[in-house]
C-alpha positions in Angstrom: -0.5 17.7 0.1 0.9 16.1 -3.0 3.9 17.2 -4.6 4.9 15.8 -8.1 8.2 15.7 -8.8 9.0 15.1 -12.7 12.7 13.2 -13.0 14.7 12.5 -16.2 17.8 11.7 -14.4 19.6 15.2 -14.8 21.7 17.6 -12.4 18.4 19.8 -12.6 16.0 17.2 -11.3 18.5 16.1 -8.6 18.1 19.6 -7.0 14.6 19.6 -7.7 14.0 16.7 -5.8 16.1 17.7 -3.2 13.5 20.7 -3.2 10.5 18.3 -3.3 12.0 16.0 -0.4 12.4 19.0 1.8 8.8 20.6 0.8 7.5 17.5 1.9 9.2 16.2 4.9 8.2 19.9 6.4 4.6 19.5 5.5 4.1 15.7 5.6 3.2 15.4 2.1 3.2 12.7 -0.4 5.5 12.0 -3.3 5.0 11.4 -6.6 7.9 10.4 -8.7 7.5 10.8 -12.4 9.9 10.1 -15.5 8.5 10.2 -19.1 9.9 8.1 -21.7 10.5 10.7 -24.8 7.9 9.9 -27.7 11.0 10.0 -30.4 9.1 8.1 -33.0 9.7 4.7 -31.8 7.6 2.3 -29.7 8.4 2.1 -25.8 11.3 -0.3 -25.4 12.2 -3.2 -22.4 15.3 -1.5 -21.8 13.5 2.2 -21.3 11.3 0.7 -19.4 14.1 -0.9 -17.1 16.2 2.4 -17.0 13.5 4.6 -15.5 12.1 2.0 -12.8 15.8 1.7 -12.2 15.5 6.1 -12.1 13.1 5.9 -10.2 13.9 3.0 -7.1 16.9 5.5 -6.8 15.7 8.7 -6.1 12.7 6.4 -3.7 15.5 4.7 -2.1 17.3 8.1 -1.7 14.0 9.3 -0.1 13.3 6.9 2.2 16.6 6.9 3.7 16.4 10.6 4.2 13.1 10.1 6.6 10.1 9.7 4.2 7.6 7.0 4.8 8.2 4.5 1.8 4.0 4.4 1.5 4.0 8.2 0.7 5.7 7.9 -2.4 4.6 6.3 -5.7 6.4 6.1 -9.0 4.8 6.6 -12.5 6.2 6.0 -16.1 4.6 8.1 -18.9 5.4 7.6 -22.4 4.7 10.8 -24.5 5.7 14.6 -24.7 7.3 15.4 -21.2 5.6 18.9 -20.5 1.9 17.4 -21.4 2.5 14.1 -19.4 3.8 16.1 -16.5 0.9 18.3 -16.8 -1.6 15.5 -17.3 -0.1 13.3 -14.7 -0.8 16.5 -12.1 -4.5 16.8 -13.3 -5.2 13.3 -13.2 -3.4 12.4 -9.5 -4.3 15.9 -7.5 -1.1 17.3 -7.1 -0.8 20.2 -5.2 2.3 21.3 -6.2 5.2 20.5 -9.3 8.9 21.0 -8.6 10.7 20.8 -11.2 14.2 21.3 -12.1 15.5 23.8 -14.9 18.3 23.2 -17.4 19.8 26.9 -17.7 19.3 26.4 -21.5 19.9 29.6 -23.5 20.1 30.6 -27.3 17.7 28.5 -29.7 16.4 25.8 -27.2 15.7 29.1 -24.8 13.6 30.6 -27.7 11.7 27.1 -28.6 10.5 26.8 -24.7 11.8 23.9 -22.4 9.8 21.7 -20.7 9.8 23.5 -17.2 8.6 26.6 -19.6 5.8 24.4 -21.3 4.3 22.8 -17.9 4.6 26.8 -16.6 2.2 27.9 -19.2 -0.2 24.6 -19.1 0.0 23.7 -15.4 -3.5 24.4 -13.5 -1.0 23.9 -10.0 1.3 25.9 -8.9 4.7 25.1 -10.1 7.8 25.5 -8.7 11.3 25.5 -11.2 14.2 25.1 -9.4 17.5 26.5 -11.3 20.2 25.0 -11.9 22.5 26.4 -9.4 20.0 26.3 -6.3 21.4 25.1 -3.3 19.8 23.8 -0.2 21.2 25.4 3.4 
């Protein structure tokens, strides 16, 4: 099993990794860590670059020292729309599974779809979307 586990460095993919650690330790699965660099109009920079490997040795480090195998996790950095590089990344490595976390947004951005909502509607996997208050017993 593969589980993908998108991460932007917010409360909601804390838990969702969380989620994703447990998921996997229980079913000896293999990690993939994600974080997509926001297409905002301006070419990829060094220091976006740097922030999300830093991201991203975190949440690994965070991993490992909670019982997973450093060789069963791997780290990608997309540049692009979040949903479709989640969704894309899934396709093209074989996940089995997406956790991701949700924000709890409501009003306008609740209306225009978030990005756990977009990879819901596009994913071919099955996607789990952790909310925001979820907590682990």
């Amino acid at each position: 099993m593969k589980i993908l586990i998108p991460i932007d460095g917010s409360a909601g993919s804390k838990t969702a990794a969380k989620v994703g650690l447990r998921i996997a330790k229980t079913h000896s699965a293999k990690i993939i860590l994600l974080h997509v660099i926001s297409a905002t109009g301006q070419k990829r920079k060094k220091w976006m670059e740097e922030g999300a490997k830093k991201l991203l040795s975190v949440y690994k480090d965070a991993m490992v020292d909670a019982g997973i195998d450093a060789g069963n996790i791997t780290t990608f950095i997309e540049e692009g729309d979040p949903a479709e590089q989640i969704v894309e990344t899934a396709e093209i490595r074989g996940v089995d599974r997406i956790v991701i976390g949700t924000h709890g947004k409501t009003g306008l951005k609740k209306l225009t779809g978030s990005v756990t909502v977009k990879v819901l509607r596009h994913s071919r996997v099955l996607v789990l979307g952790v909310p925001p208050k979820f907590e682990i017993k």
